[in-house]
C-alpha positions in Angstrom: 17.1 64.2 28.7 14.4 66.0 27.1 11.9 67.9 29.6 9.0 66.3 28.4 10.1 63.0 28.9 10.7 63.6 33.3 7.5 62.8 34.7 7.9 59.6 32.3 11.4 58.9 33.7 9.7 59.7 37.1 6.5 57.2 36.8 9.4 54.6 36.2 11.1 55.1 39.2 7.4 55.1 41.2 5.3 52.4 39.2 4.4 49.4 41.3 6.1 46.5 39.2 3.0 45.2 38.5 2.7 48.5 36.5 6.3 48.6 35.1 4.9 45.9 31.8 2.8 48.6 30.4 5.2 51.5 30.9 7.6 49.1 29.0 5.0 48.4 26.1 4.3 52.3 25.9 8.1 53.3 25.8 8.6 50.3 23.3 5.8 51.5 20.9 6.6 55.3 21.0 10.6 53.8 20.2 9.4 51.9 17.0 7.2 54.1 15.6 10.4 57.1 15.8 12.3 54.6 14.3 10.0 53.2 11.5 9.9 57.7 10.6 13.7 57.2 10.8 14.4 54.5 8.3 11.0 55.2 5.9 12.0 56.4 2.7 11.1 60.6 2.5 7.4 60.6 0.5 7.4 62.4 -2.7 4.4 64.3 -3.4 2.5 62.5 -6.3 0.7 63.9 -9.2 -3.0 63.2 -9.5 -4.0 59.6 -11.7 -4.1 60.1 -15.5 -4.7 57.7 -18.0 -1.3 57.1 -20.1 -0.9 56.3 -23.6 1.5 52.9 -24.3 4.5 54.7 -25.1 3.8 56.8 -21.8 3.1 53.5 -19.7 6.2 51.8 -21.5 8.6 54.9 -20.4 9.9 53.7 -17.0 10.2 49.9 -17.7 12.1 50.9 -21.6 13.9 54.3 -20.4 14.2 56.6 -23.0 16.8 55.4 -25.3 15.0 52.2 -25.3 11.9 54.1 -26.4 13.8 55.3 -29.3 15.4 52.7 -30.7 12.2 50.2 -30.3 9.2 52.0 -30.1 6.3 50.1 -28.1 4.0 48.2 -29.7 1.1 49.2 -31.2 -2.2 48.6 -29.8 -4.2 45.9 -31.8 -7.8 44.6 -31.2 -8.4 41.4 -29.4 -11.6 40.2 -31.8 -9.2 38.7 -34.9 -11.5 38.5 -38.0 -11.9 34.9 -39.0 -12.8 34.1 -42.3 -15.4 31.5 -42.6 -14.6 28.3 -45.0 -17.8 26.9 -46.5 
């Protein structure tokens, strides 16, 4: 057993029971939280926010041969131009 964990192993063995339920929540929370670091996936440091063009917000959804066989499409303007019948 690891020397820091003794007095805990000893506070065990000299809690009153009434005591023993909060020990047990303690031990239970410091166990999840080393296993939640266990199983999390390893953080990857991330770049700083840009704005992206199309073709650069299309590249991980199309991959790159995707890209170059169908290039995105091309930004067009939401305000059609009606022409007026009179």
């Amino acid at each position: 057993m690891r020397p820091e964990l003794e007095p805990i192993l000893s506070s065990a063995r000299q809690l009153s029971p009434e005591e023993l339920p909060r020990l047990l929540g303690d031990l239970e929370e410091i166990r999840t939280t080393a296993l939640a670091r266990l199983t999390a996936p390893a953080l990857q440091p991330q770049s700083p926010d840009a704005m992206l063009d199309v073709e650069e917000a299309f590249a991980p959804v199309l991959g790159e041969w995707n890209r170059t066989v169908h290039p995105p499409p091309r930004l067009i303007s939401c305000h059609a131009h009606v022409q007026n019948k009179t």
